[in-house]
N, C-alpha and C positions, 0 to 999 in steps of 0.2 A: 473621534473617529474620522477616519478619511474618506473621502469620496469614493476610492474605488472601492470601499470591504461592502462586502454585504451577506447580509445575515445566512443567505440561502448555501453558502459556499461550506458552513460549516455542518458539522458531523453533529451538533447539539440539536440546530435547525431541525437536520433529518427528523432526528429521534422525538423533538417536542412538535412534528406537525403529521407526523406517520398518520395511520389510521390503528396500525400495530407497531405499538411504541416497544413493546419487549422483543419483538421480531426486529425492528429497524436498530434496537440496541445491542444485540448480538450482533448484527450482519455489520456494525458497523466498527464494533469492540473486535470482531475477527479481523476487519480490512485494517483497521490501521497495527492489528500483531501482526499478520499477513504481510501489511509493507514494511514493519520494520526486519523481520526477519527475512523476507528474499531481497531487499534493499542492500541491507549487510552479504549478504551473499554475491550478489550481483557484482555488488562494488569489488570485494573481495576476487572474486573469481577474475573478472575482467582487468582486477589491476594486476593479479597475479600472472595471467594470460600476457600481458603486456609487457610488465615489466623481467619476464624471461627474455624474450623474444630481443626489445629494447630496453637500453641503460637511462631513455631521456628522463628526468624527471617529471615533467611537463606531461608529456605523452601516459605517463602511469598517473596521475594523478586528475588528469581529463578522461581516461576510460575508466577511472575506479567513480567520477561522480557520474557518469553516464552509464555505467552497469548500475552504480546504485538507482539511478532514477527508474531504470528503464524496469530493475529489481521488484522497487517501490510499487511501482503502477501494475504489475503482474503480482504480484503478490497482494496485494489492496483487491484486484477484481477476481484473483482463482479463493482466497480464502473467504471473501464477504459472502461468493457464489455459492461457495460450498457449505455455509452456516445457511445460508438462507432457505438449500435444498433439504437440508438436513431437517430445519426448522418443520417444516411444512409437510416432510413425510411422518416425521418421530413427533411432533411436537401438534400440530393440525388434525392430524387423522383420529 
């Protein structure tokens, strides 16, 4: 392994040091569907926005990876948030 990785950055980390390992496995099994589907959107939307507008190649294929990021990370924090709320009114009470 390399110097920079470290263990805390992954999504296993979360789940094997939680205190609610079945809570932190949902909320984390939602965020990364969450970013792969508004990632795909994002990117989608933003290249399609783009490449109306402009013919550049370049230009559509730098806003389709920066919709998809920006996708990614909105969709990672609106779906983990919302298993998490869900968890803890349905699943807690």
């Amino acid at each position: 392994m390399s110097d920079t990785f470290h263990p805390a950055w992954t999504e296993l980390y979360k789940v094997q040091t939680a205190k609610d390992w079945q809570r932190q496995l949902g909320s984390s099994s939602s965020g990364v569907l969450g970013a792969v589907a508004a990632g795909w959107a994002g990117g989608a939307a933003s290249g399609f926005a783009i490449g109306v507008r402009m013919r550049n190649p370049w230009l559509v294929a730098g806003s389709t990876v920066i919709g998809g990021i920006a996708g990614g990370a909105f969709g990672y924090e609106l779906f983990s948030g919302m298993f998490e709320q869900l968890y803890d009114v349905y699943i807690v009470e």
